[in-house]
C-alpha positions as CSV (number, residue, x, y, z in Angstrom):
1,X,125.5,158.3,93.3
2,X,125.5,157.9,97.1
3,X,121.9,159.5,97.2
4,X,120.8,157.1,94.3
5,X,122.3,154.2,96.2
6,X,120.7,155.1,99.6
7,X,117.2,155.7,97.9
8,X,117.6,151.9,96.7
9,X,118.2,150.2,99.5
10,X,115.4,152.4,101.5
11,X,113.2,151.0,98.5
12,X,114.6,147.5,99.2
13,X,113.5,147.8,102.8
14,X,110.6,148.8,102.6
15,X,109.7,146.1,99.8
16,X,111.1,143.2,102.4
17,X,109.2,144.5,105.3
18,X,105.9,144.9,102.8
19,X,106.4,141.3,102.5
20,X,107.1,139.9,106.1
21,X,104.5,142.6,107.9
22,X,102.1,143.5,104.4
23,X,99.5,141.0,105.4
24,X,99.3,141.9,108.8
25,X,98.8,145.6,107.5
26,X,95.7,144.2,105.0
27,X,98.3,145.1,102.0
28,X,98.0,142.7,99.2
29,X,101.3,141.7,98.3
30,X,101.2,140.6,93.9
31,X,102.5,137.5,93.2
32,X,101.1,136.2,97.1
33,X,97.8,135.6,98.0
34,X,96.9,136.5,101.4
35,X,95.4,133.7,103.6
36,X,92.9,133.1,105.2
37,X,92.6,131.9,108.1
38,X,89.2,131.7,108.7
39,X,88.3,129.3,105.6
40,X,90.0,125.7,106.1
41,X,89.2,123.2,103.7
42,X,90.0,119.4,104.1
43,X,90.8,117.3,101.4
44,X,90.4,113.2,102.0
45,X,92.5,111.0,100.1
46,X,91.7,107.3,99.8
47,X,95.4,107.4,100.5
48,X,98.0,109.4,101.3
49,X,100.9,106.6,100.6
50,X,100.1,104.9,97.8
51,X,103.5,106.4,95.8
52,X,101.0,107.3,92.6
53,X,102.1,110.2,90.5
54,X,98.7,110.6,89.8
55,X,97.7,112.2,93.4
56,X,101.3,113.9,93.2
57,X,99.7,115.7,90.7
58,X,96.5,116.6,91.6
59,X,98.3,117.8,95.1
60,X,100.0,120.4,92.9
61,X,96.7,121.6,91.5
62,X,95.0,121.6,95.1
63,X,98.2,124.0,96.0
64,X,98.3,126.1,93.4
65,X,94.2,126.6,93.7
66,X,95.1,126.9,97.9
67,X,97.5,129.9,96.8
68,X,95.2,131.3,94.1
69,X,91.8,131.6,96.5
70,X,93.8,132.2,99.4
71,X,92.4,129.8,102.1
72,X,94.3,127.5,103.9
73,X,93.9,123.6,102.5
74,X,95.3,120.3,104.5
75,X,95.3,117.1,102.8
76,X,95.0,113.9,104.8
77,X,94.0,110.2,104.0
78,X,94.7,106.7,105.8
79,X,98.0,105.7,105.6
80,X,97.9,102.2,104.2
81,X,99.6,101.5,100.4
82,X,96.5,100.0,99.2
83,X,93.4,102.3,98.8
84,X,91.2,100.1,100.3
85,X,90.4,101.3,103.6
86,X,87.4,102.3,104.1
87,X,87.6,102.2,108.0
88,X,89.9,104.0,108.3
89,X,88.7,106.7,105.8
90,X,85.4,107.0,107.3
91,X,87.5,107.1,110.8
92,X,89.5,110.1,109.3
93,X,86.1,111.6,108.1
94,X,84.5,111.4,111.4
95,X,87.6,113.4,113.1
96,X,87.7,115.7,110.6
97,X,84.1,116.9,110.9
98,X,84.8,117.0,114.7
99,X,87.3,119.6,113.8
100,X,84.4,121.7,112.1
101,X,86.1,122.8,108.6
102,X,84.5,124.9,106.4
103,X,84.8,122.8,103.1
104,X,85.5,119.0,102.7
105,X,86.6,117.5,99.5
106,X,86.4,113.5,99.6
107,X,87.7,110.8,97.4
108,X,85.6,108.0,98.2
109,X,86.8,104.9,98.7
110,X,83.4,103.2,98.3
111,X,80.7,104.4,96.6
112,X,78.0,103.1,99.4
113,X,79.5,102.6,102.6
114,X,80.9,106.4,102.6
115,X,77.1,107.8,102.4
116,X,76.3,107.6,106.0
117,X,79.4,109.8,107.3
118,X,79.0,112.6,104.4
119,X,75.8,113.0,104.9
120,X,76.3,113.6,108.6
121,X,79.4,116.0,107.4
122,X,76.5,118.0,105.2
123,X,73.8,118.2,108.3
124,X,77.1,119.7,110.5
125,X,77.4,122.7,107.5
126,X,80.0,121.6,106.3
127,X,80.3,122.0,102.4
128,X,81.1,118.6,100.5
129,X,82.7,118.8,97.2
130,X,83.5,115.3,95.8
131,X,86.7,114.4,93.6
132,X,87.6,110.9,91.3
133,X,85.0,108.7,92.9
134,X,81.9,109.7,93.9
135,X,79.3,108.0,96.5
136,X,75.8,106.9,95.9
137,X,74.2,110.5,97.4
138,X,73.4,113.8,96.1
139,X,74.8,115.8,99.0
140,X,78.1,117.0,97.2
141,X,77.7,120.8,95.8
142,X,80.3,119.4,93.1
143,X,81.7,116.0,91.6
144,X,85.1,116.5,90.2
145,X,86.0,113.2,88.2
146,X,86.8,112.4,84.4
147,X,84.0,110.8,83.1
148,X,84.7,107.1,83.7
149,X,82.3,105.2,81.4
150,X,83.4,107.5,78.3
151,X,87.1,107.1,79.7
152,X,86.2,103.6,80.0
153,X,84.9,102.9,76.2
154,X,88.2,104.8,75.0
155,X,90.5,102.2,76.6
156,X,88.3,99.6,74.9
157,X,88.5,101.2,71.7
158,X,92.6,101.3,72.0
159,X,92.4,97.7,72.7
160,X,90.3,96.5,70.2
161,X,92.4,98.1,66.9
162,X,95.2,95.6,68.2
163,X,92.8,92.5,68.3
164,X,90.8,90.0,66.2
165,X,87.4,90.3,67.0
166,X,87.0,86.8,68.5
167,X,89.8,87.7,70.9
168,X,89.8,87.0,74.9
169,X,90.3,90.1,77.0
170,X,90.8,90.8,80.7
171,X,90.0,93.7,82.9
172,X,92.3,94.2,86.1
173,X,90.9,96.7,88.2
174,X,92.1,98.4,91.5
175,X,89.6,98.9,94.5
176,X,86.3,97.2,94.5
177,X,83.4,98.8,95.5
178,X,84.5,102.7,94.3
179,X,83.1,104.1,91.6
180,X,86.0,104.6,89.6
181,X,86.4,100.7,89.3
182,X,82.3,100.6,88.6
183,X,82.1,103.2,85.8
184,X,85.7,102.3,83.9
185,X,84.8,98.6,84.1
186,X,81.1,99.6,82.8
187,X,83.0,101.8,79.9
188,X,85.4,99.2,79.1
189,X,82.8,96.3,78.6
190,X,80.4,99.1,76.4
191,X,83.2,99.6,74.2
192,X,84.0,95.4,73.8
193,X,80.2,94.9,73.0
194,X,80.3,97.8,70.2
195,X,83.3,95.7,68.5
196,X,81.5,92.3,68.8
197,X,84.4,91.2,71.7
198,X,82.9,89.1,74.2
199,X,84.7,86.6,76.2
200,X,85.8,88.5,79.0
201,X,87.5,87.5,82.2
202,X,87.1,89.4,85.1
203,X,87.6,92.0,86.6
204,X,89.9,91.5,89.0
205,X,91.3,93.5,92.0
206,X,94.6,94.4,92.5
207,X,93.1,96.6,95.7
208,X,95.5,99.6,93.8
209,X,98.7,97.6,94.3
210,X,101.0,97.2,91.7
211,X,102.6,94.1,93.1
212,X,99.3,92.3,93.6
213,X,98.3,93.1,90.1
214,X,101.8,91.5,88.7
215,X,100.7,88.0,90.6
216,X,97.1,88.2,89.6
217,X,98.6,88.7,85.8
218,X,100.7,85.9,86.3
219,X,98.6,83.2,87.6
220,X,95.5,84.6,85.4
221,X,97.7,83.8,82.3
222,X,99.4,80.7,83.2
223,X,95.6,79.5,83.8
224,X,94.4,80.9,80.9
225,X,96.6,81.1,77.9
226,X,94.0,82.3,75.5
227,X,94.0,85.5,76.7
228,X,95.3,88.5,74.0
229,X,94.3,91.7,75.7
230,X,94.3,93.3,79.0
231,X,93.1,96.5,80.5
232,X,94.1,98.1,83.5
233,X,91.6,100.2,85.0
234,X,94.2,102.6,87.1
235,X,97.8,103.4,87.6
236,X,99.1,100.3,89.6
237,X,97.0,97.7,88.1
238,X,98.8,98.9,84.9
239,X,102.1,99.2,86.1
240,X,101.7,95.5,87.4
241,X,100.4,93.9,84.5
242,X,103.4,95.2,82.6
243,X,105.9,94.3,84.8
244,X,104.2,91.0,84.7
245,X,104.1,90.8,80.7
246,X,107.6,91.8,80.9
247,X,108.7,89.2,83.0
248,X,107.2,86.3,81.2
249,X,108.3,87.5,77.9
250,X,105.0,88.4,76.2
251,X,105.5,92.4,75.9
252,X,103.3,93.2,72.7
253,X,102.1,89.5,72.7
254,X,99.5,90.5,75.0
255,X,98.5,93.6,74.3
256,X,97.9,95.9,77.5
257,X,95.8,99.3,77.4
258,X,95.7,101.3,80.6
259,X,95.1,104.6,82.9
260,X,97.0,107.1,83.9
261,X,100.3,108.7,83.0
262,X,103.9,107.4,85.3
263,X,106.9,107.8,84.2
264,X,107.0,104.1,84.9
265,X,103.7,103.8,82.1
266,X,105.4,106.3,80.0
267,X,108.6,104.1,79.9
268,X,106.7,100.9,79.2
269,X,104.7,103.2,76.3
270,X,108.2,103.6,74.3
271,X,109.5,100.3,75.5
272,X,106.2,98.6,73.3
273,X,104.8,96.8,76.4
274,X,101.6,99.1,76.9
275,X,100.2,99.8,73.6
276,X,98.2,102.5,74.9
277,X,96.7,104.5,78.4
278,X,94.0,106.5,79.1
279,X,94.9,109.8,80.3
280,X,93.2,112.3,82.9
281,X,93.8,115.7,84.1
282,X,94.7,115.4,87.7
283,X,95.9,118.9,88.0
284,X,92.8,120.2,86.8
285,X,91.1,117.8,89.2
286,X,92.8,119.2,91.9
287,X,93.0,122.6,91.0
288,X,88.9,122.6,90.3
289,X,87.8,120.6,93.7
290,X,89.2,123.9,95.5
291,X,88.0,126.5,93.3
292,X,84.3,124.5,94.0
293,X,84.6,124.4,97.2
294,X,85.5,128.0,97.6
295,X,82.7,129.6,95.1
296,X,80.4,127.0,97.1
297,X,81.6,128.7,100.3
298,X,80.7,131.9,98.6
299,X,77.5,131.1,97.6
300,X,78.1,130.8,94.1
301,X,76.1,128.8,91.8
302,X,78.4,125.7,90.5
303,X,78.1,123.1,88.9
304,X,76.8,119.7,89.8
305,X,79.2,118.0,88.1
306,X,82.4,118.8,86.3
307,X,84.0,116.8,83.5
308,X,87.9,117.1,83.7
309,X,88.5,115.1,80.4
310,X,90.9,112.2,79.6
311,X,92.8,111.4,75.9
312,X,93.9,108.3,74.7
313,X,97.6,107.9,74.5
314,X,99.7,106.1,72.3
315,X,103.3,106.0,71.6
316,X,102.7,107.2,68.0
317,X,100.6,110.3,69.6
318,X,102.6,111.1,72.5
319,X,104.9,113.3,71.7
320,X,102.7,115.6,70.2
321,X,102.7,119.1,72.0
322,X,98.9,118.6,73.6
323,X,99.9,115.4,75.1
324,X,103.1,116.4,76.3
325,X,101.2,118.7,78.5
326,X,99.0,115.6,79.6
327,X,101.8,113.6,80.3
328,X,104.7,116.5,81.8
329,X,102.0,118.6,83.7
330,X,104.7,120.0,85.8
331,X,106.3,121.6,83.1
332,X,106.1,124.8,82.0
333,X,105.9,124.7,78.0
């Protein structure tokens, strides 16, 4: 028994120093990738403190691809709530391509104005992937994004079962200018025009603030009451036109389709005050943008541009099993 004992805990050590010293050694340890440190990639956020589950989630899939490919990944974005800075992203840019990394992966916060910097990021060697919203060049080896018009045409579709045909309809978007805002607004208005709907207000910008899009809601309705349908074209301009139904006492009078899955739009899903929200794949998003990056870096023929889906969401169809996953990507099920 002693001998068994002793030939356990020699087994034990040597298993603990494996994984303190194995990398150092060149072992490769299962279950831990080994870094390294050579490839960097930088991923741009519009923000980095906007509070949106959304890029909560597609930080997780960045990780987990970070861990998986084994290169070292640093995520960085202006600081501002709103994610409309593009000063201060191009700023960031700038000082990131300074710092010579192997592998950028932008979101842009404007479709034009972000060209000029990327394309000087491209002429350094630097490998661009592009993720959510794309700019107005062809220099990215990847685009990353759910497609946004057919995204955009699903919200419209949602909306229109719950409306008469003649019906007035707002769009509140979030940051003007990116191509996110373009595209869904684009989507949105296709789908309308297919079901005869056209007096349309809008769109307005909420500049991806929840709070802004609450007031907008507000005054827009109180202006004009003949309004029966909203869409909102992101995360906090949904959130705040819900709050703002809420408030005023016209949850399922107005009927509100969005984007995005909170547990604050999940909440006002069962509650009745969104009727329905378009749903992405952020994990995926995140998870992909690095894979792309890396095979680029390997000179592996990608893509040019990679669909990461989106589903319709109601509160009849949430609970099944593939929308749970949608909704709870941070569970295991």
């Amino acid at each position: 028994m002693k001998t068994a004992a002793k030939f356990i805990f020699v087994v034990v050590i040597v298993i603990m120093l494996l994984f303190l010293f194995g990398e150092q050694l060149g072992y490769t340890i299962p279950g831990r990738k080994k870094v390294d440190q050579d490839t960097r990639i930088v991923v741009i956020y519009k923000s980095i403190n906007t509070g949106y589950e959304f890029w909560d989630v597609v930080k997780d899939g960045i990780a987990v691809a970070a861990n998986e490919f084994g290169v070292l990944v640093k995520v960085v974005g202006p600081s501002s709530k709103s994610e409309e800075d593009v000063e201060a992203q191009i700023e960031i840019l700038e000082q990131t391509i300074a710092e010579k990394p192997d592998a950028i992966v932008l979101v842009a916060t404007d479709y034009n104005r972000m060209v000029e910097p990327v394309e000087k990021a491209k002429e350094e060697g630097i490998k661009i992937i592009t993720m959510d919203s794309g700019i107005n060049s062809d220099v990215s080896e990847c685009f990353i994004a759910t497609d946004n018009i057919e995204a955009g045409r699903k919200a419209a579709d949602e909306l229109v079962k719950l409306l008469d045909e003649d019906a007035v309809v707002a769009i509140i978007g979030h940051v003007q200018g990116t191509k996110t805002a373009i595209d869904r607004e684009k989507g949105v208005r296709e789908g309308l025009a297919r079901h005869n709907i056209k007096k349309i207000y809008g769109p307005y910008f909420s500049d991806g603030l929840s709070e802004k899009a609450s007031r907008i809601t507000k005054e827009l309705i109180s202006q004009k009451p003949e309004i029966k349908g909203i869409v909102g074209l992101n995360e906090g301009s949904t959130v705040g036109v819900a709050r703002a139904l809420k408030e005023m006492g016209l949850s399922g009078k107005i009927k509100l389709v969005g984007f995005d899955n909170s547990f604050d739009e999940i909440k006002l899903i069962e509650e009745g005050v969104i009727q329905a929200t378009v749903v992405q794949n952020p994990f995926n998003m995140g998870y992909r943008a690095i894979e792309m990056a890396v095979k680029s870096l390997k000179g592996e023929k990608i893509e040019k541009w990679i669909n990461t889906g989106s589903v319709a969401v109601t509160k009849e169809n949430m609970y099944s099993n593939e929308n749970q996953r949608l909704l709870f990507p941070f569970i295991d099920k």
